[in-house]
C-alpha positions, 0 to 999 in steps of 0.5 A, a space after each residue: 391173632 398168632 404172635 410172630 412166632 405163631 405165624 412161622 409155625 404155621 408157615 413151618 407145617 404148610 411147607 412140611 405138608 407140601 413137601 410130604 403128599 398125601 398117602 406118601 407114595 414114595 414108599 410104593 415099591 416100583 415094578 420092574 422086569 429083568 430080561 436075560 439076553 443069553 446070546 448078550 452081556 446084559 441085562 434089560 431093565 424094564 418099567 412095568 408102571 410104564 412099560 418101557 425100557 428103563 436101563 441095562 446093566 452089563 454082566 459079562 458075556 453069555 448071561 444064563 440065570 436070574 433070580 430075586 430074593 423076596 423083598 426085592 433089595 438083590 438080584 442073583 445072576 448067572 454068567 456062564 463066560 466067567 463062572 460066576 454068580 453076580 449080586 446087584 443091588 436093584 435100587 441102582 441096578 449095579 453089581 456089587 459082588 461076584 462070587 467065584 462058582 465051580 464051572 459053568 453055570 445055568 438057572 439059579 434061585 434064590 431062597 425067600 430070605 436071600 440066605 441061599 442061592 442053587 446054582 446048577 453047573 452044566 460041565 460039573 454035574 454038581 449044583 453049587 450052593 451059595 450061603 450069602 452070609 458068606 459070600 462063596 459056595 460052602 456045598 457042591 451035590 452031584 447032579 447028571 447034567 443039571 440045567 435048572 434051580 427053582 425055589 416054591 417059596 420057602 428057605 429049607 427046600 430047593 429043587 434041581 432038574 437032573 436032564 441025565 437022570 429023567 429027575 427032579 432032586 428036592 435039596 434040604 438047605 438045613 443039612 445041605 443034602 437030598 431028600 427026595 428024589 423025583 422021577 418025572 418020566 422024561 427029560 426035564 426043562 422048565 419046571 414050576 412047584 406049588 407053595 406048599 411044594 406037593 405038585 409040580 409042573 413039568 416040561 419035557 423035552 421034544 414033548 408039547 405040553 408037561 407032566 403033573 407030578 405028586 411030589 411026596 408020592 414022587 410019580 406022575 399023576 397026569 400028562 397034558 399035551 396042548 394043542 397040534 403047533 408046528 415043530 420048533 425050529 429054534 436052534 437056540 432051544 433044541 428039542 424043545 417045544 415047551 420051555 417056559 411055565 409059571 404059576 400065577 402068584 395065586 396058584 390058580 393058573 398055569 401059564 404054559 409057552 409053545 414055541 412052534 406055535 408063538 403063544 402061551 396057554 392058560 390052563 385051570 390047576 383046579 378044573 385041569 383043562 386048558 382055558 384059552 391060548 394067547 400070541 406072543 412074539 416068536 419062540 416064546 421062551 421063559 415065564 414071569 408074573 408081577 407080583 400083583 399077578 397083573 402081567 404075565 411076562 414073556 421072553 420071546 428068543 426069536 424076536 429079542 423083545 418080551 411080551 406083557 400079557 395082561 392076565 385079567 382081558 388075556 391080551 398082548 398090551 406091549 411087545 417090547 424090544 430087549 436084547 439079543 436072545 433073551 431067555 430067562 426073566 423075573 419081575 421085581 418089587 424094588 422097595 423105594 430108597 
């Protein structure tokens, strides 16, 4: 029989034992969607274990970009009133720094590690770049009227969308200098990059469809126009009729909106076709996967709420209500505290 002690023991590790359940789900990260409201000063924060709006976080006025680093702990936000890039932390969804940019500022990345964030800066014809080390911008490359950053996954490579100069510019982020610079046969809008950063997908501007192009052969390999839709009429997205696209996090899809037309197509990178089209709410504006490749998320700038499109039964589970305008958005692993 167990001595007194014994009996206190055991009592100890019954407690312990309720206290930490099995499989220990509290270090499960939780899923979350930030939405940019472009015409707003914030941003919605959205649940997607629940699908339903969890918080919104004020920025300033005329929030433009997001970006994520990889492990989830940082958000990087544009504003375009106060040129300036804010830092929020993602477990509290609160800003805890802003950094000071060279003008008014577009869509930026963030590379894999969180060393280095591209901003673009329309009024400046320059992207800036932020080492986070430092905390302020430490390089400024002249751009013709650069409207978009993007980042494939890697921390030495960015990439900047020229609308001025019909181009893609490739940024090595060793030298902080251009190494490649990429015709694409129009004005350039949204634009996505496989991993291994030799194929890119182009939307153009007042063409509905893009453009695939041979990064390292710098040219434009194939054209791809979807279906007849009406003409956009959006006055928030002129001469745009395509303006979100995304791959899906194994490479294999390409998720491309239409804004006439109030939907986003699903087309096979491998068999080059387009599979099937799915509804959206209006003017569906910008691209996001979570990052088990369970939802596409879609902001819809028309209809100021944000579709989630289950990818595996290609169907619209939730169409919810955001703020007013939103455009940019990207899908976050939190880690738990």
């Amino acid at each position: 029989m167990p001595t007194k002690i014994g009996w206190r023991a055991i009592l100890a590790l019954l407690v312990l034992g309720a206290a930490v359940p099995l499989g220990r789900p509290q270090t499960r990260p939780r899923m979350k969607l930030y939405v940019t409201n472009s015409l707003g000063d914030d941003i919605t924060v959205i649940d997607l274990a629940t699908l339903k709006v969890v918080g919104d976080i004020k920025v300033g006025e005329r929030v433009h970009g997001v970006a994520a680093q990889a492990d989830g702990r940082r958000l990087f936000t544009t504003i375009e009133s106060e040129r300036n890039l804010k830092v929020i932390d993602t477990a509290a969804d609160q800003v805890i720094r802003t950094i000071p940019l060279t003008g008014m500022p577009n869509q930026c990345a963030v590379t894999p590690d969180g060393r280095f964030v591209g901003a673009p800066i329309r009024d400046g014809n320059v992207v800036d770049i932020i080492d986070m080390t430092r905390n302020r911008v430490v390089k400024t490359l002249p751009v013709k009227v650069p409207h978009n950053c993007l980042n494939a996954g890697s921390n030495e490579h960015m990439f900047v969308t020229s609308m001025g100069g019909d181009k893609v510019n490739l940024i090595d982020l060793k030298t902080l200098s251009y190494v490649e610079e990429i015709p694409v046969t129009g004005i350039p809008r949204p634009i996505a990059v496989s991993q291994d950063e030799k194929t890119m997908y182009v939307a153009l501007s007042d063409f509905h469809g893009f453009v695939i192009v041979d990064v390292p052969g710098r040219r434009v390999v194939e054209t791809v126009e979807l279906p007849p839709a009406p003409h956009n009429t959006n006055p928030l997205e002129p001469h745009t009729e395509t303006h979100g696209l995304a791959l899906s996090p194994d490479g294999k899809e390409l998720w491309v909106t239409s804004l006439g037309d109030n939907g986003i197509y699903v087309f096979d990178v491998a068999a080059k076709r387009l599979l099937t089209e799915v509804r959206t709410g209006a003017s569906p504006n910008w691209v996001a996967f979570s990052r088990d490749g369970q939802y596409c998320c879609v902001s819809n700038t028309g209809s100021d709420d944000c579709s989630i499109i289950d990818t595996r039964t290609r169907r619209e589970v939730a169409r919810i209500k955001v703020g007013k305008a939103p455009k940019r958005l990207v899908a976050v692993a939190v880690p738990a505290a």
